[in-house]
LUMZARO-320685 format. One record per atom (N, C-alpha, C): atom name; x, z, y. Coordinates in nm, 2 decimals, decimal comma. Atoms other than C-alpha are relative to their C-alpha. Layout:
% residues N
+----+--------+--------+--------+
!  a !     xx !     zz !     yy !
+----+--------+--------+--------+
! CA !      X !      Z !      Y !
...
+----+--------+--------+--------+
//
This chain:
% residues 141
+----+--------+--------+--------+
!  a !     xx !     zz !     yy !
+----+--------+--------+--------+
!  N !   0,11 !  -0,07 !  -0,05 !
! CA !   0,13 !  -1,47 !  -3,63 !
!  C !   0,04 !   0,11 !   0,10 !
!  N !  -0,09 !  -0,08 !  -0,09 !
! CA !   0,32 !  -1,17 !  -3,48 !
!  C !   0,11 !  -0,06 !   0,09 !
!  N !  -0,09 !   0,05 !  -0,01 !
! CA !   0,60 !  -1,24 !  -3,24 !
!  C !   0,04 !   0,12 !   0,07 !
!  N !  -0,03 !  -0,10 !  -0,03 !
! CA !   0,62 !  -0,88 !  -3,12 !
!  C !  -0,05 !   0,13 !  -0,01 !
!  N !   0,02 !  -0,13 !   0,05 !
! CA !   0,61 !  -0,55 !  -3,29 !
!  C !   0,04 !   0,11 !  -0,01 !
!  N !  -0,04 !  -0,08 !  -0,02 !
! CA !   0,61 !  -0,21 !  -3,19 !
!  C !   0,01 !   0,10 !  -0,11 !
!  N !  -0,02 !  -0,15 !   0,14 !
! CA !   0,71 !   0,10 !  -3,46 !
!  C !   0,02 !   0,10 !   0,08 !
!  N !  -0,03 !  -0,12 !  -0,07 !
! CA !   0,68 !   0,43 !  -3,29 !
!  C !   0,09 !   0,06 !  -0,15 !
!  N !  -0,08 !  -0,02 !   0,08 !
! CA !   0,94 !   0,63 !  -3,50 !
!  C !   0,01 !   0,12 !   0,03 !
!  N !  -0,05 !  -0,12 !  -0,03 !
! CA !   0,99 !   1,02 !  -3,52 !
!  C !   0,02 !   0,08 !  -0,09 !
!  N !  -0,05 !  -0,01 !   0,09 !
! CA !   1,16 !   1,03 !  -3,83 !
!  C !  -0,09 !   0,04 !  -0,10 !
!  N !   0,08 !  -0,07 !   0,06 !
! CA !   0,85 !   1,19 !  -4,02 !
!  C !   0,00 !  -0,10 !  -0,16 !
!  N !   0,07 !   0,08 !   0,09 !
! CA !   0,73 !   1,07 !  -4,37 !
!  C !  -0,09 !  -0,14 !   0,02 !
!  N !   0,09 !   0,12 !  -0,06 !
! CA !   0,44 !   0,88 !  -4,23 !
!  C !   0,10 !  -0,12 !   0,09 !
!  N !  -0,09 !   0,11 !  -0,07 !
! CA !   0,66 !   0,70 !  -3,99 !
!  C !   0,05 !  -0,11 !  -0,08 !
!  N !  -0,13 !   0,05 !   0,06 !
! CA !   0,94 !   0,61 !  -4,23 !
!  C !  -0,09 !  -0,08 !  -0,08 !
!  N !   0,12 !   0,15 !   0,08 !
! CA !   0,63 !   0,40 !  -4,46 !
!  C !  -0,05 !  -0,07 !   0,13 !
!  N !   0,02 !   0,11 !  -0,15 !
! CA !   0,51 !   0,25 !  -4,12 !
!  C !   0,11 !  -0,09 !   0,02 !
!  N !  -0,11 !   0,02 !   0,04 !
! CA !   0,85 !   0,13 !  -4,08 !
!  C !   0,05 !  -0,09 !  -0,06 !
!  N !   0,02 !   0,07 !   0,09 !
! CA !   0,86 !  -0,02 !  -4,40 !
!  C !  -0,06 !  -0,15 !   0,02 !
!  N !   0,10 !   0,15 !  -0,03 !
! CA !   0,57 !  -0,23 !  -4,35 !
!  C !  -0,03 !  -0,10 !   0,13 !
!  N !  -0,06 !   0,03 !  -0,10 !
! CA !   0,67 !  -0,31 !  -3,99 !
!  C !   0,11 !  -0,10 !  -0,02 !
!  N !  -0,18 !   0,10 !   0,02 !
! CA !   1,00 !  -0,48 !  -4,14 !
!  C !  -0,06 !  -0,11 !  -0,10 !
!  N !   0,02 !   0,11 !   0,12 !
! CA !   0,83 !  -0,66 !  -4,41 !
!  C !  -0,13 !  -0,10 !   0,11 !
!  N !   0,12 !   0,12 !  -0,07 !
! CA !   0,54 !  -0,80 !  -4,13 !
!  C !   0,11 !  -0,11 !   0,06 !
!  N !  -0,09 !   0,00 !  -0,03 !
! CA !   0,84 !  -0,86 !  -3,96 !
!  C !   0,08 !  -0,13 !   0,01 !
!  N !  -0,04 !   0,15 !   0,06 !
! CA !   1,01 !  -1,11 !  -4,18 !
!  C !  -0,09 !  -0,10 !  -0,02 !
!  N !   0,10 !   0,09 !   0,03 !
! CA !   0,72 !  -1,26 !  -4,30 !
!  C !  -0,04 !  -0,07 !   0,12 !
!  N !   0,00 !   0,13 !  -0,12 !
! CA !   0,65 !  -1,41 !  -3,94 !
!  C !   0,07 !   0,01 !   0,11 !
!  N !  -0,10 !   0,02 !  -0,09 !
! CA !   0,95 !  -1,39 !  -3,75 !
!  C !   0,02 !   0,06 !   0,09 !
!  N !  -0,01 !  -0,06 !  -0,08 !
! CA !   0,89 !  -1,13 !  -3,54 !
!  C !   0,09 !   0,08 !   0,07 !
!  N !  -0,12 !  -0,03 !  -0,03 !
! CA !   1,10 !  -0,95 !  -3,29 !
!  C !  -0,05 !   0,19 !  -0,02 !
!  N !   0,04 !  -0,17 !   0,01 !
! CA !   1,09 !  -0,53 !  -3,35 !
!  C !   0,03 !   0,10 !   0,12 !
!  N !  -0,02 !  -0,10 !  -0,05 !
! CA !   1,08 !  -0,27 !  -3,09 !
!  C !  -0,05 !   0,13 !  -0,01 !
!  N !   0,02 !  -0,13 !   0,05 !
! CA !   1,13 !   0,06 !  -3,24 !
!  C !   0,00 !   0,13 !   0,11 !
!  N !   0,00 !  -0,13 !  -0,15 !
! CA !   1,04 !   0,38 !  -2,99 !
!  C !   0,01 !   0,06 !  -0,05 !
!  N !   0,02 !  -0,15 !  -0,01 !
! CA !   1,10 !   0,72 !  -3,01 !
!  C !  -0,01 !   0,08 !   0,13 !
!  N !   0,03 !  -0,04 !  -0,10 !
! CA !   0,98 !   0,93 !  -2,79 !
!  C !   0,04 !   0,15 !  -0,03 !
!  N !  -0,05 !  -0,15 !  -0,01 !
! CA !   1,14 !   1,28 !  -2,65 !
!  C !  -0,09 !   0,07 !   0,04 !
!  N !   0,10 !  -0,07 !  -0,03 !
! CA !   0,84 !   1,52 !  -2,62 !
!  C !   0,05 !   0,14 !   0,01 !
!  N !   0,00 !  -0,12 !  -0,04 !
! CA !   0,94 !   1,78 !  -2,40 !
!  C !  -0,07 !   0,08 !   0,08 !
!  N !   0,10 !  -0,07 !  -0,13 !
! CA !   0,63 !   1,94 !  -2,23 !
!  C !  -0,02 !   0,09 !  -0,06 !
!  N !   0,02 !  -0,18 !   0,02 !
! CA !   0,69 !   2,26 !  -2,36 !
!  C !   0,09 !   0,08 !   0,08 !
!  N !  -0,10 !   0,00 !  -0,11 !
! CA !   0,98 !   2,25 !  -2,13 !
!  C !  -0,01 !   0,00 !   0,16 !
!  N !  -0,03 !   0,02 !  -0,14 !
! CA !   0,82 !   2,22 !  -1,82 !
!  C !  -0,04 !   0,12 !   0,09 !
!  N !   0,04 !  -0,09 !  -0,08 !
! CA !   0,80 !   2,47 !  -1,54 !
!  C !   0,12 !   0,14 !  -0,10 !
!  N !  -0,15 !  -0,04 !   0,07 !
! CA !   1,10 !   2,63 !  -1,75 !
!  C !   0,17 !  -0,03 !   0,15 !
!  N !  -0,11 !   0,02 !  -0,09 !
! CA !   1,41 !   2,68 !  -1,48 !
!  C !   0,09 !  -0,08 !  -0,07 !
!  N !  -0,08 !   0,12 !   0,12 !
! CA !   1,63 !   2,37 !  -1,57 !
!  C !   0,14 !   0,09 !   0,04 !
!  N !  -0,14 !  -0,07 !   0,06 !
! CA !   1,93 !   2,59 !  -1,71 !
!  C !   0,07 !  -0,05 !  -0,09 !
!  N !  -0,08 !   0,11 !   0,11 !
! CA !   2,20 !   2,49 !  -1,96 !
!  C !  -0,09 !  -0,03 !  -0,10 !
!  N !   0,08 !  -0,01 !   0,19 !
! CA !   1,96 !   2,60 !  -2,26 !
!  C !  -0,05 !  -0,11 !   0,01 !
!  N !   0,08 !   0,11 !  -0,04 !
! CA !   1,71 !   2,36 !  -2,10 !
!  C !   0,08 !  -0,13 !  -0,06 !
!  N !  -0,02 !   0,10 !  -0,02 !
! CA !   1,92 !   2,10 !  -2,06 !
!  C !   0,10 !  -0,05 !  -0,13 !
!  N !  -0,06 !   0,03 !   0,11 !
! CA !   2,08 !   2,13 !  -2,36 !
!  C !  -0,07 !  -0,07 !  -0,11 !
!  N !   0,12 !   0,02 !   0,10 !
! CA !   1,77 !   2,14 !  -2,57 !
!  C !  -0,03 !  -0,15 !   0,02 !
!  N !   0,08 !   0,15 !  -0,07 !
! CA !   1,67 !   1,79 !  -2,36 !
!  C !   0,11 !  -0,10 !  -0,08 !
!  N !  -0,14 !   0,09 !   0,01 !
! CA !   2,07 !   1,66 !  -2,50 !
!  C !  -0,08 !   0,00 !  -0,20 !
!  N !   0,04 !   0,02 !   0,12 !
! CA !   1,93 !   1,76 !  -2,86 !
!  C !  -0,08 !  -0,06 !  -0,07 !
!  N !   0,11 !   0,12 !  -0,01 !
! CA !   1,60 !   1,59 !  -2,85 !
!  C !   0,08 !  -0,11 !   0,00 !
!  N !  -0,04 !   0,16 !  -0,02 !
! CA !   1,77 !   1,26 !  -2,74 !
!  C !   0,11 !  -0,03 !  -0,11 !
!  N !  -0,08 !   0,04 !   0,11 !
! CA !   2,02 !   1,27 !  -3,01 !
!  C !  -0,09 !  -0,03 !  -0,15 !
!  N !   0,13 !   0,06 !   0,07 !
! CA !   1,70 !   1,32 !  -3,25 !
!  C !  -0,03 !  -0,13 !   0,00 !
!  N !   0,07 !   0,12 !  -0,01 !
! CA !   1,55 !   1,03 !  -3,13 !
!  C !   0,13 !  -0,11 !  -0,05 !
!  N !  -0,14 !   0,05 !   0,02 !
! CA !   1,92 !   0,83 !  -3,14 !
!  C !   0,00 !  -0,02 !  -0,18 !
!  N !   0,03 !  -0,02 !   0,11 !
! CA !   1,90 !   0,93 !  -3,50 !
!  C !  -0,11 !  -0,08 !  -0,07 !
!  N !   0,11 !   0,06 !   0,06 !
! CA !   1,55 !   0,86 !  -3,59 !
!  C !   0,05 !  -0,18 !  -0,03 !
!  N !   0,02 !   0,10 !  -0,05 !
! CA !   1,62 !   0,49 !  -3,45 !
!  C !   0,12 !  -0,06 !  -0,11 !
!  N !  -0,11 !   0,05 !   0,09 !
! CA !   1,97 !   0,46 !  -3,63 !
!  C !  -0,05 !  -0,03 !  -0,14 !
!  N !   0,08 !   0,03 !   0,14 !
! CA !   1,78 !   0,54 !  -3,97 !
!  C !  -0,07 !  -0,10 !  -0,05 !
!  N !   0,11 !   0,12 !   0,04 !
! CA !   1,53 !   0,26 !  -3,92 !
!  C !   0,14 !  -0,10 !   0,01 !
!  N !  -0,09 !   0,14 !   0,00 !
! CA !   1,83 !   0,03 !  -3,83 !
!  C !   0,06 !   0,00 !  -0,16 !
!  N !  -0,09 !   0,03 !   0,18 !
! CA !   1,98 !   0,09 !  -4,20 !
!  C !  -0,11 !  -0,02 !  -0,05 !
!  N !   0,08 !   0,08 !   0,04 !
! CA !   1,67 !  -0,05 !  -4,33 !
!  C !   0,01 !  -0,12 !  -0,01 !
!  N !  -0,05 !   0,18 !  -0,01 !
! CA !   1,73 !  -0,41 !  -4,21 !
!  C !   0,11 !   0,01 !  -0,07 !
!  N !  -0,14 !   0,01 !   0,06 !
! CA !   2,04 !  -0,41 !  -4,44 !
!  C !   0,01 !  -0,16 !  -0,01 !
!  N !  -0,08 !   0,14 !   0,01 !
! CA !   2,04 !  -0,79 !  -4,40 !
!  C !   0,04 !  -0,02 !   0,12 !
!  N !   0,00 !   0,05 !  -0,13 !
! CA !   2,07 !  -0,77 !  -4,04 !
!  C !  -0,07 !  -0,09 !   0,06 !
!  N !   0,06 !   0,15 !  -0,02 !
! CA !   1,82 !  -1,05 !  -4,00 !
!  C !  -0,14 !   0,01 !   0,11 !
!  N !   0,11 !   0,02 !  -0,09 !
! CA !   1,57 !  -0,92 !  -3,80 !
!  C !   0,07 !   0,06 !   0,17 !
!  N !  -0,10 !  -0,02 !  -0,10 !
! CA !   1,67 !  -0,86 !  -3,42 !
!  C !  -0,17 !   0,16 !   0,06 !
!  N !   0,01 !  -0,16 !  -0,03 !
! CA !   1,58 !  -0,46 !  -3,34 !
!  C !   0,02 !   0,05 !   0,16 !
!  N !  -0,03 !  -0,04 !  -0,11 !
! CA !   1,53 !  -0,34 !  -3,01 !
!  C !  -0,02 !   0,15 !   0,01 !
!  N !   0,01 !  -0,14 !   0,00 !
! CA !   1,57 !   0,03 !  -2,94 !
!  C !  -0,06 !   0,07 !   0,12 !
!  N !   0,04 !  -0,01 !  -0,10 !
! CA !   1,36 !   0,19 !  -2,66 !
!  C !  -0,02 !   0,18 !  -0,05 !
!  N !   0,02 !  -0,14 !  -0,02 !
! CA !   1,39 !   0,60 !  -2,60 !
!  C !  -0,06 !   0,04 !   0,15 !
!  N !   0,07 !  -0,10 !  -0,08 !
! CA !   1,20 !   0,81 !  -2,39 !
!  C !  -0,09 !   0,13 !   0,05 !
!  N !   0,08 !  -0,21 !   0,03 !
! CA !   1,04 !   1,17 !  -2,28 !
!  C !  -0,13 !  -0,09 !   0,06 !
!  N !   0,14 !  -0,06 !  -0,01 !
! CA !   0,69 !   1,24 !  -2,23 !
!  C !  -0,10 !  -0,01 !  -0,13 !
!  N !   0,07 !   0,03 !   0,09 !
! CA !   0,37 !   1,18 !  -2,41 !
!  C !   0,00 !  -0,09 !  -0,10 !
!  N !  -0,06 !   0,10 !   0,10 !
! CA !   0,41 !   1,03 !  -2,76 !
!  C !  -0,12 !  -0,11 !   0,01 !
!  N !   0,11 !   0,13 !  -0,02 !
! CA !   0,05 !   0,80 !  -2,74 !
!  C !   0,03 !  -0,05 !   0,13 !
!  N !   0,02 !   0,05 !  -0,09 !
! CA !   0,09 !   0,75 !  -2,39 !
!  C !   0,14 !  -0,08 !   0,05 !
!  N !  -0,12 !   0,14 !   0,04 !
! CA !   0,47 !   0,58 !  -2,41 !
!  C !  -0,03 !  -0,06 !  -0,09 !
!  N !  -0,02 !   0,11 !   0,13 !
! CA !   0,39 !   0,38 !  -2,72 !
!  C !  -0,09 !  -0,11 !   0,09 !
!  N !   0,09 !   0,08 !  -0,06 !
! CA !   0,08 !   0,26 !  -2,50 !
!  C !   0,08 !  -0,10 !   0,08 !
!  N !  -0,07 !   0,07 !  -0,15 !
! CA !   0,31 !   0,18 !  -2,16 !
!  C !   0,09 !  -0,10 !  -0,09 !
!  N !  -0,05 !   0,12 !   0,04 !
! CA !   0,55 !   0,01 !  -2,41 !
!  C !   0,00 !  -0,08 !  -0,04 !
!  N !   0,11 !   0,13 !   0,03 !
! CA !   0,31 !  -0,20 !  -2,56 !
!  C !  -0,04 !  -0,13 !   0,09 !
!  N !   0,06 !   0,02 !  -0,07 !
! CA !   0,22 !  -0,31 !  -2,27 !
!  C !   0,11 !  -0,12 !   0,15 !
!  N !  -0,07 !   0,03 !  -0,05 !
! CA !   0,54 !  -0,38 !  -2,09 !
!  C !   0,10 !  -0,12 !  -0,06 !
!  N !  -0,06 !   0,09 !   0,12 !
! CA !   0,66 !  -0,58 !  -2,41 !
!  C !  -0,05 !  -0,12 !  -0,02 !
!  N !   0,10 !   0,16 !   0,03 !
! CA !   0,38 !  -0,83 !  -2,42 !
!  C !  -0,02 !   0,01 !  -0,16 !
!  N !  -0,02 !   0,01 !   0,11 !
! CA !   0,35 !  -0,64 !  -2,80 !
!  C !  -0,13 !  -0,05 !  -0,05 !
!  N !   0,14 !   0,05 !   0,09 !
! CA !   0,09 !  -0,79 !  -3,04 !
!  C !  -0,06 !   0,09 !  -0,12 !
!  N !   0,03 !  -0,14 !   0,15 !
! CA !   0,07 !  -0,50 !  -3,35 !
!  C !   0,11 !   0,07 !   0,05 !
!  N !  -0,06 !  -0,12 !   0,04 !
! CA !   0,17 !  -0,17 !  -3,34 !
!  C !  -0,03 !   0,07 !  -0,17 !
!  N !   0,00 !  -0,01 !   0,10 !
! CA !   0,24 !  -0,04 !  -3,67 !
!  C !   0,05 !   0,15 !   0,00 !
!  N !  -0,05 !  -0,17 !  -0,04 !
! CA !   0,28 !   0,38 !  -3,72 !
!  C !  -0,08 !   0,03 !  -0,10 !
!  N !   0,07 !  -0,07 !   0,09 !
! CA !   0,21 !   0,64 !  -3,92 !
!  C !  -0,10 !   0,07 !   0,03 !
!  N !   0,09 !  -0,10 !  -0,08 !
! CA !  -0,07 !   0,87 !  -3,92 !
!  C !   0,06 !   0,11 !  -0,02 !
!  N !  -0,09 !  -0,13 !  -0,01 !
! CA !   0,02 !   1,19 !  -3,82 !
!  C !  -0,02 !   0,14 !  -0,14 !
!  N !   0,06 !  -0,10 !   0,10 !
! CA !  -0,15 !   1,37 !  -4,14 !
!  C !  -0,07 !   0,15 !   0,03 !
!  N !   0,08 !  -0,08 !   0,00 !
! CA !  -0,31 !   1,64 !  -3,95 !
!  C !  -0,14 !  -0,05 !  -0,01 !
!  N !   0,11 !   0,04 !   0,03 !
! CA !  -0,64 !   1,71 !  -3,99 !
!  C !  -0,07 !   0,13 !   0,04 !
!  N !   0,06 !  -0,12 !  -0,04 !
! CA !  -0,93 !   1,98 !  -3,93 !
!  C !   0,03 !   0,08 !   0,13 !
!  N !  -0,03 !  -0,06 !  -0,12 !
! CA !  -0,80 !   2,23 !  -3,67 !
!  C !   0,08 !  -0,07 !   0,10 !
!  N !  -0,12 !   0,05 !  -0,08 !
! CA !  -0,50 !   2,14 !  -3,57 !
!  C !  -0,03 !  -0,12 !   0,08 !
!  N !   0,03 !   0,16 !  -0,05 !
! CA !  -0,62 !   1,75 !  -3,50 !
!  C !  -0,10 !   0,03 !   0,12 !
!  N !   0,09 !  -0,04 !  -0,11 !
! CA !  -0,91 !   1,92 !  -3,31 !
!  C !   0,09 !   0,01 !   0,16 !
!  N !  -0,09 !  -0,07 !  -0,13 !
! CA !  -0,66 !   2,10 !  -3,07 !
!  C !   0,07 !  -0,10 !   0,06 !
!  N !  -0,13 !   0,05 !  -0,07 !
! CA !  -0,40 !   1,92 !  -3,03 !
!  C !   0,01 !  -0,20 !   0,01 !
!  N !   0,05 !   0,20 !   0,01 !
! CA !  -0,56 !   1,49 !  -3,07 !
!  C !   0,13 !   0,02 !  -0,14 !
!  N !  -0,03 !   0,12 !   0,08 !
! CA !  -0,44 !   1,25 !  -3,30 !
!  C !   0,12 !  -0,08 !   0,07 !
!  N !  -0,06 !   0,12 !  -0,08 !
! CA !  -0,13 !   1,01 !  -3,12 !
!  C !  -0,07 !  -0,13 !  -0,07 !
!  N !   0,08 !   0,07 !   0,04 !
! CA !  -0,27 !   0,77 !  -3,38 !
!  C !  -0,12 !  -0,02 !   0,05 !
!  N !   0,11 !   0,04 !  -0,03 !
! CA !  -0,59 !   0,82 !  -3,28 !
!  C !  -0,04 !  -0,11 !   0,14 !
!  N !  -0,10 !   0,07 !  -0,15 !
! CA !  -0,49 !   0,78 !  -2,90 !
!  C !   0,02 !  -0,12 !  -0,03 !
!  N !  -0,02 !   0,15 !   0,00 !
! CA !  -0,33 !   0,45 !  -2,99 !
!  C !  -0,06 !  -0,05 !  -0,03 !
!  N !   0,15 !   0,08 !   0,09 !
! CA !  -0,61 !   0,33 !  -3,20 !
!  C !  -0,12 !  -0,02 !   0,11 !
!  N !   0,15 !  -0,06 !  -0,09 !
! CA !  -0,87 !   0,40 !  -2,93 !
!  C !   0,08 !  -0,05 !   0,13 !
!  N !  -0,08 !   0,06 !  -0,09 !
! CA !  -0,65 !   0,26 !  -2,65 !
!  C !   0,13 !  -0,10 !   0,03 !
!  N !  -0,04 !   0,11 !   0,00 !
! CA !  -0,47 !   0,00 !  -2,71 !
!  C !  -0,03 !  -0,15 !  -0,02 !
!  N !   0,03 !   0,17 !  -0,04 !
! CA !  -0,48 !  -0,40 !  -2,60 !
!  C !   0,05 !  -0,08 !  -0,16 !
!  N !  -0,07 !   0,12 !   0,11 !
! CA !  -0,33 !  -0,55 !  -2,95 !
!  C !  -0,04 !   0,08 !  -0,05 !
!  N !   0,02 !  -0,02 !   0,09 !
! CA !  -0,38 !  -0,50 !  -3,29 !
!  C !   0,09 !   0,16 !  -0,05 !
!  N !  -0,06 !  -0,09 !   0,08 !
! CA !  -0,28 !  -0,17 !  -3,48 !
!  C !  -0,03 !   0,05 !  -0,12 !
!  N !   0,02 !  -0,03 !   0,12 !
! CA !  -0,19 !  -0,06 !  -3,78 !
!  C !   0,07 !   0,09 !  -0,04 !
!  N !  -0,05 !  -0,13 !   0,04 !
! CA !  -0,18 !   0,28 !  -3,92 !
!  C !   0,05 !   0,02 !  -0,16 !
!  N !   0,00 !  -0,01 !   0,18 !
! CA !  -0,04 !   0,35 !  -4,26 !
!  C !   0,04 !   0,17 !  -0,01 !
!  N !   0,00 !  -0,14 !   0,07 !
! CA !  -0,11 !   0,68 !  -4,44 !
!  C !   0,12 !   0,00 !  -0,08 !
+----+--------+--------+--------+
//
């Protein structure tokens, strides 16, 4: 049914059960996995790019590196074939572009568990993907 599925990944709770059920759709119909994380650094911009900067940008990407390694020790049989895709900016708006660039069929992600204010302010990425995207998605609380 699947033959390509994306997992956004940023280590969180929610994620790490998305994840899960990402590897189990996974096996069940053969599909191929590309795991994203994305480096959100737009709190960084208009910031003179200095070491700190650029340091901070080296720390992020090792995060992400991380996040991605974690999902790979999941597959502990090796059996499914994992592709790893990092990148900066907006977290809805790269999961979108790599959806899209993939030819993916389900995205699979956590919800972010805000709610009330904060969700007000600052969106939903879930939401974002849910409301804008070409294939199927699926969110797990």
């Amino acid at each position: 049914m699947y033959k390509r599925i994306l997992v956004p990944t940023d280590g969180s709770e929610f994620a790490k059960k998305a994840e899960k059920h990402a590897l189990f759709l996974a096996r069940a119909s053969g599909a191929e996995i590309f795991a994203v994380s994305v480096t959100e650094n737009n709190f960084v911009n208009g910031l003179p790019l200095d070491d700190e900067v650029y340091q901070l940008n080296q720390i992020l990407k090792e995060r992400s590196e991380e996040n991605l390694k974690e999902f790979d020790e999941l597959n502990d049989n090796n059996d499914l074939k994992i592709t790893h895709v990092i990148r900066e900016g907006s977290p809805a708006k790269v999961i979108l572009e790599v959806a899209k660039e993939e030819d993916i069929d389900l995205i699979v992600m956590g919800s972010s568990g805000k709610s009330g204010f904060d969700r007000f302010i600052m969106g939903s990425v879930a939401d974002k993907v849910v409301n804008s995207a070409k294939c199927a998605v699926l969110v797990i609380h």
